[in-house]
C-alpha positions in Angstrom: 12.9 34.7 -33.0 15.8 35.5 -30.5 18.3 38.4 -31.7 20.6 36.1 -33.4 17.4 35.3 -35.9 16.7 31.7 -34.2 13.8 30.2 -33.9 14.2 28.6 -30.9 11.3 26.4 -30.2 12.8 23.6 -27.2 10.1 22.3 -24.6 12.8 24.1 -21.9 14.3 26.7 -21.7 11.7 28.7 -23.4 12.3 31.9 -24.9 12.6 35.2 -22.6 10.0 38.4 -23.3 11.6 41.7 -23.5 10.0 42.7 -20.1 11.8 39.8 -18.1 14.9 40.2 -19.8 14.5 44.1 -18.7 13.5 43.1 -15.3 16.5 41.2 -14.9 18.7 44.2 -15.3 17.9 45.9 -11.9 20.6 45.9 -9.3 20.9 43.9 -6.6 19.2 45.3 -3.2 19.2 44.3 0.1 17.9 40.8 0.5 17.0 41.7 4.0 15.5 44.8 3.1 12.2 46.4 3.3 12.2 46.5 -0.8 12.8 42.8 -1.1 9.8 42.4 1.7 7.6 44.0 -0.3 8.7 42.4 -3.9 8.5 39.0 -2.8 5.4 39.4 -1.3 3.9 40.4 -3.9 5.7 37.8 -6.3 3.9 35.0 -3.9 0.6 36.7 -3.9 0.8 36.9 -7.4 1.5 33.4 -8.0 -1.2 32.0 -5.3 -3.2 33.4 -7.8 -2.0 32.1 -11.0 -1.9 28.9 -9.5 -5.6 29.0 -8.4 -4.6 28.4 -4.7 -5.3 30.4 -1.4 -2.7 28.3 0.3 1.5 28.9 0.2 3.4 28.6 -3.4 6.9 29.2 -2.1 10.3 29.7 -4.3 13.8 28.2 -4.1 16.8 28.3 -6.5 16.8 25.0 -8.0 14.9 23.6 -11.2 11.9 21.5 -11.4 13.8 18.4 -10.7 14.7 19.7 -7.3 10.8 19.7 -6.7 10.9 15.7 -6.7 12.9 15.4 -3.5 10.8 18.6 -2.2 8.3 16.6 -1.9 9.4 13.3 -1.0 11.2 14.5 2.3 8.8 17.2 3.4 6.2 15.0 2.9 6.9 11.4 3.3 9.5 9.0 5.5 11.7 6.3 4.5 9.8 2.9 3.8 6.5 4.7 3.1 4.1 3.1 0.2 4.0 5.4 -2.8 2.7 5.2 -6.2 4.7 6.4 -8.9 2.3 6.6 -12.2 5.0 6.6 -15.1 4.3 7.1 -19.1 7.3 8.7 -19.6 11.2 9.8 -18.7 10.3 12.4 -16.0 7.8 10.1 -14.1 10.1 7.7 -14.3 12.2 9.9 -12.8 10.3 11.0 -9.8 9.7 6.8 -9.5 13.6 6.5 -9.1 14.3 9.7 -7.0 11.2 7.9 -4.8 13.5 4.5 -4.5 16.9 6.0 -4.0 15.7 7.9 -1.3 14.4 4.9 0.4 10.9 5.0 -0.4 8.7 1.5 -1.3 7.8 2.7 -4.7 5.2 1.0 -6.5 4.3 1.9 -10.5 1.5 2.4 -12.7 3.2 2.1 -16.1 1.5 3.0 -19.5 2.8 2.9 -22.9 5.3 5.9 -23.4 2.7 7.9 -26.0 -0.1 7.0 -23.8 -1.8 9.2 -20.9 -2.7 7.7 -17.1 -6.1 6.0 -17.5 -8.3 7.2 -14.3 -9.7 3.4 -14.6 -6.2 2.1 -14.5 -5.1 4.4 -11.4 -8.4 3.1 -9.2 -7.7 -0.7 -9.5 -3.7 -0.2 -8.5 -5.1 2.3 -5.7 -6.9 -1.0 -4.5 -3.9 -3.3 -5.4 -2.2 -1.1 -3.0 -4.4 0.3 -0.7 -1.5 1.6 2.1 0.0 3.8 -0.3 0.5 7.6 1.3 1.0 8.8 -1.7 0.6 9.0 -5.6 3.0 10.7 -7.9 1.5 12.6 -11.0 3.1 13.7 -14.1 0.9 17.0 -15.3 2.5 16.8 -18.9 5.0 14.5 -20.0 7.5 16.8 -21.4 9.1 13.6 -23.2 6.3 12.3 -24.8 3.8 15.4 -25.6 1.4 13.7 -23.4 -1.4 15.8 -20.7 -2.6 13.2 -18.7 -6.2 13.7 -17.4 -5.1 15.6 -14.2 -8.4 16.7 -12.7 -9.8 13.1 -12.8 -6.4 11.3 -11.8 -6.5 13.8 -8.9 -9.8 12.9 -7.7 -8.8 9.2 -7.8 -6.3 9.7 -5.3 -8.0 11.9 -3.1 -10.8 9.0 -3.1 -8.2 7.1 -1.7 -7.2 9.2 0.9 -3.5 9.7 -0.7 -1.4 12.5 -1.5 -1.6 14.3 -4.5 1.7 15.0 -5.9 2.0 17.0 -8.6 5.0 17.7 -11.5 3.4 20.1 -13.3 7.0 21.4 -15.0 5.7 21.6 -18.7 1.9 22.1 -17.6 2.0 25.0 -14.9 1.1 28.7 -16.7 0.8 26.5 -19.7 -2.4 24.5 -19.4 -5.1 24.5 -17.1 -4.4 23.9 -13.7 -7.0 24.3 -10.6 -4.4 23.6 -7.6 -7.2 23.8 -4.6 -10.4 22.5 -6.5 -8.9 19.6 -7.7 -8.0 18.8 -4.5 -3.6 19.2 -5.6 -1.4 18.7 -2.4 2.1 19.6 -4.0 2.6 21.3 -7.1 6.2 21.5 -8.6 7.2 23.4 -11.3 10.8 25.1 -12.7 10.7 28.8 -14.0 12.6 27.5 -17.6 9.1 26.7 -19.0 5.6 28.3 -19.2 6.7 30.9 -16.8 8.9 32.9 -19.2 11.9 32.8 -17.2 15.4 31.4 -17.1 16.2 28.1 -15.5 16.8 28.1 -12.2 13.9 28.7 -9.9 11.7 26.3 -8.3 8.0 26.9 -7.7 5.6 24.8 -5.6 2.2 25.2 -4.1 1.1 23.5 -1.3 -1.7 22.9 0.2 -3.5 21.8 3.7 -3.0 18.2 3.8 0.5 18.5 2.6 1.4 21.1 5.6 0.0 18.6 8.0 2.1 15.4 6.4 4.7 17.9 6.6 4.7 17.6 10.8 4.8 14.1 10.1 7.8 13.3 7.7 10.5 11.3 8.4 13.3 12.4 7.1 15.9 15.0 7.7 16.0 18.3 5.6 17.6 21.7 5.8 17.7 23.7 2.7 14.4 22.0 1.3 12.4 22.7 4.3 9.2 23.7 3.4 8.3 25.0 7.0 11.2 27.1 7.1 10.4 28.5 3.8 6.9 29.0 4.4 8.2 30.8 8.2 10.4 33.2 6.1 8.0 33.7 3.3 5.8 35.2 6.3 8.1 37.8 6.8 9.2 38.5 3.3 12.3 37.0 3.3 13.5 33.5 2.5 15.5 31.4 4.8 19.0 31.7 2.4 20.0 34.5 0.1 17.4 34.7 -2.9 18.5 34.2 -6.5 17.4 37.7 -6.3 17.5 38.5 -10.9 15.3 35.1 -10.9 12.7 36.9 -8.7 12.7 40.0 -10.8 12.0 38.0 -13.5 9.6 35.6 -12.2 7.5 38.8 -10.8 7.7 40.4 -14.2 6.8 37.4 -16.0 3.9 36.7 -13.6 2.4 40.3 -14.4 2.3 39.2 -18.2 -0.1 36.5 -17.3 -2.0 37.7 -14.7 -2.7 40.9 -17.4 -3.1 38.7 -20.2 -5.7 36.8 -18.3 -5.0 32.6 -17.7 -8.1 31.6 -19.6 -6.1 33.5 -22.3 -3.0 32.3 -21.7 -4.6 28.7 -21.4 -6.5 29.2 -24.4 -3.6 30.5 -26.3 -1.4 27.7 -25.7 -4.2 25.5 -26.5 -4.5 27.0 -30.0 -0.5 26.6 -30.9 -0.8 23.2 -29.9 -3.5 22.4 -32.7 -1.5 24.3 -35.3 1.7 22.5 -34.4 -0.1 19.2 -34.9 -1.8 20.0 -37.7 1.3 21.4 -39.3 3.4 18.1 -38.4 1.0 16.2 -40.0 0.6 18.2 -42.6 3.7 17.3 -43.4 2.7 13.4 -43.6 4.6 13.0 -39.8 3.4 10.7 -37.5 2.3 12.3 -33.8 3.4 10.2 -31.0 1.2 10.6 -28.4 -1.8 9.0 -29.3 -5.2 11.0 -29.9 -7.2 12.9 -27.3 -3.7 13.2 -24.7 -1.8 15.6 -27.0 0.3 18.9 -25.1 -0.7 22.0 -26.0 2.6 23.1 -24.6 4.9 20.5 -26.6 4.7 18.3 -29.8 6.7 15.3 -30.5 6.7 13.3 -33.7 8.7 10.9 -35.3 10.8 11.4 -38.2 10.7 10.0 -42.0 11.2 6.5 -41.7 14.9 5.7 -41.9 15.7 9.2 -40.8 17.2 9.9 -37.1 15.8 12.6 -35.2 19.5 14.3 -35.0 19.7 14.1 -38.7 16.3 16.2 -38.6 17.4 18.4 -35.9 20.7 19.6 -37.9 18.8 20.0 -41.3 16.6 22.3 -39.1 19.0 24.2 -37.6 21.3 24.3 -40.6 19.0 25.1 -43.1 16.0 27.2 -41.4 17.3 28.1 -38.5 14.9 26.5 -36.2 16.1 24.7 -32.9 14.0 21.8 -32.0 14.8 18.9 -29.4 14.8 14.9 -29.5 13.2 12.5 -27.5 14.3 11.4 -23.9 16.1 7.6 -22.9 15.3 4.9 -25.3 13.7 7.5 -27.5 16.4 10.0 -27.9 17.1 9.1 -32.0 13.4 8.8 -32.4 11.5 11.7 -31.9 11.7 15.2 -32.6 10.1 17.3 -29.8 9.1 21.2 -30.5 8.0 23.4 -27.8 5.4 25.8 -27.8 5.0 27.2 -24.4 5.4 30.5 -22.4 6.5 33.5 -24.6 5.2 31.7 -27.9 2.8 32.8 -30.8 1.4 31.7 -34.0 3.8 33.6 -36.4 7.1 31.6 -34.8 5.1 28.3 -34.5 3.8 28.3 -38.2 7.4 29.0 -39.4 8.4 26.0 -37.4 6.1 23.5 -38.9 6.7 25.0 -42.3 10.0 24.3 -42.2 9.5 21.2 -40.5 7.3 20.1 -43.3 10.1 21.4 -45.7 12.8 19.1 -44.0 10.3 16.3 -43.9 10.4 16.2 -47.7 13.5 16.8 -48.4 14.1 13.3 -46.2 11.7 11.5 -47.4 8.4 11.4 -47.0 7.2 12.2 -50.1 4.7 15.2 -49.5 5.4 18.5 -50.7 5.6 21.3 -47.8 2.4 23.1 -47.1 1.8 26.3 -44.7 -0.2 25.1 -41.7 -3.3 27.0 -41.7 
């Protein structure tokens, strides 16, 4: 619950813990300063290590989103082959950030509510076999969809592509191995699993990206990654630092680290099966389909004849709860919770109960029962 009693369970922003909020009342200090040096070092360091890498994660103000054209002109030129795997509204996304920036984007589409089959990605690798680089959605945050990203990795490094990552909804949320399944370019925004207000973007990067990175074709200033990575050697970064974002981020990234990821991992893995259960509990349908569902969001559809904003005010109005809808063609027709970061079971089984409340009291006939 926040202080004004909400339960506010969207898949981003994410609720704040008391020690970011605290962290994020320090006072400014010089950016250029030996105690900035030594805070984002450590910040960096402490993220390598979250993210499982030994190579640069590197921090800009911006949001995940910004992450998408990160990559594409650090890593890329104009014209270049890519593959944009789409199952959902943010790899579609990245796809059209891919085109308007000039790039020859190809798609893998599946079923919104279905995951990236690893079977599906080989044959379009060798339908396209000059593409430089493949574009991978972690977690769907529109869909509650994980697709398989260890295998769908492996794919593309078979290939001899890139392996571009969004991992917005997935990173400090669900497992994630950035060097030994072989990542290139990890993007994430600090508004989800990481605890933190929007506003930051985080990547990891790895070898082969640094080496595409002498390569690319295109022009770039503020989202140069060898800049970044030049200043990040020295402490600093290249522009003024959203410096209350880093205190937070640093604070946030101590939680973890002392909580331990396989707990944190294992934690989110266990709201995700109560969520579930609870929603259907409540005789709701799920909408990804079995064996791809988040453990860091939920989305389900509503009682039949029932819009998913008519759900979302009954929620809000009459438990105070504050859930989400879908995305695109799908905004009236799902309900999304969230149920990452700074999340635990006693807020997530008042969700689903009233979830299940609201669901009867619309329609579907079964009586509200407490997710066990």
């Amino acid at each position: 619950m926040d202080e004004a009693g909400v339960n506010f369970r969207l898949p981003g922003p994410t609720p704040l813990p008391p020690p970011v909020l605290a962290a994020m009342q320090r006072p400014m200090i010089a950016h250029r300063g030996p105690a900035f040096r030594a805070l984002y070092a450590e910040t960096l360091a402490l993220a390598r290590e979250v993210h499982r890498t030994d190579h640069p994660v590197l921090l800009w103000p911006g949001t995940g989103s910004a992450g998408w054209e990160v990559a594409i002109v650090n890593l890329l030129a104009p014209g270049d082959p890519v593959l944009a795997t789409v199952c959902g509204a943010f790899g579609d996304r990245f796809a059209q950030v891919g085109g308007t920036l000039g790039l020859d984007v190809r798609r893998l589409d599946a079923p919104w509510g279905r995951a990236i089959e690893p079977t599906a990605l080989r044959q379009s690798l060798q339908d396209n076999p000059d593409v430089k680089a493949v574009f991978l959605t972690h977690n769907e945050t529109s869909t509650g969809v994980t697709n398989p990203l260890r295998e769908l990795a492996a794919e593309v490094r078979d290939h001899g592509a890139l392996v571009v990552v969004d991992s917005v909804s997935g990173a400090g949320a669900l497992p994630l191995e950035t060097d030994a399944w072989g990542l290139d370019f990890v993007l994430s925004g600090s508004q989800k699993a990481w605890m933190c207000p929007p506003g930051l973007l985080i990547a990891a990067i790895g070898p082969r990206a640094w080496a595409a990175a002498a390569e690319s074709g295109y022009p770039r200033f503020f989202w140069d990654i060898r800049a970044a990575r030049a200043s990040a050697e020295q402490g600093m970064t290249p522009t003024t630092p959203p410096l209350t974002l880093v205190y937070a981020f640093r604070a946030a990234l101590g939680m973890m680290l002392e909580e331990g990821m396989e707990r944190v991992w294992e934690r989110h893995r266990r709201l995700g099966e109560l969520t579930r259960a609870g929603v259907e509990m409540a005789g709701l349908r799920l909408f990804a389909e079995a064996g791809a569902r988040s453990d860091s969001v939920t989305a389900f559809l509503p009682p039949e004849g029932v819009t998913a904003s008519a759900f979302l005010d009954r929620l809000r109005r009459d438990h105070a709860v504050e859930a989400q809808g879908g995305q695109g063609h799908l905004a009236d027709s799902l309900v999304r919770i969230g149920h990452m970061g700074w999340a635990h079971e006693a807020e997530l089984r008042g969700a689903v109960g009233a979830v299940a409340a609201v669901a009867a009291e619309l329609g579907t006939g079964v009586a509200p029962v407490s997710a066990r």
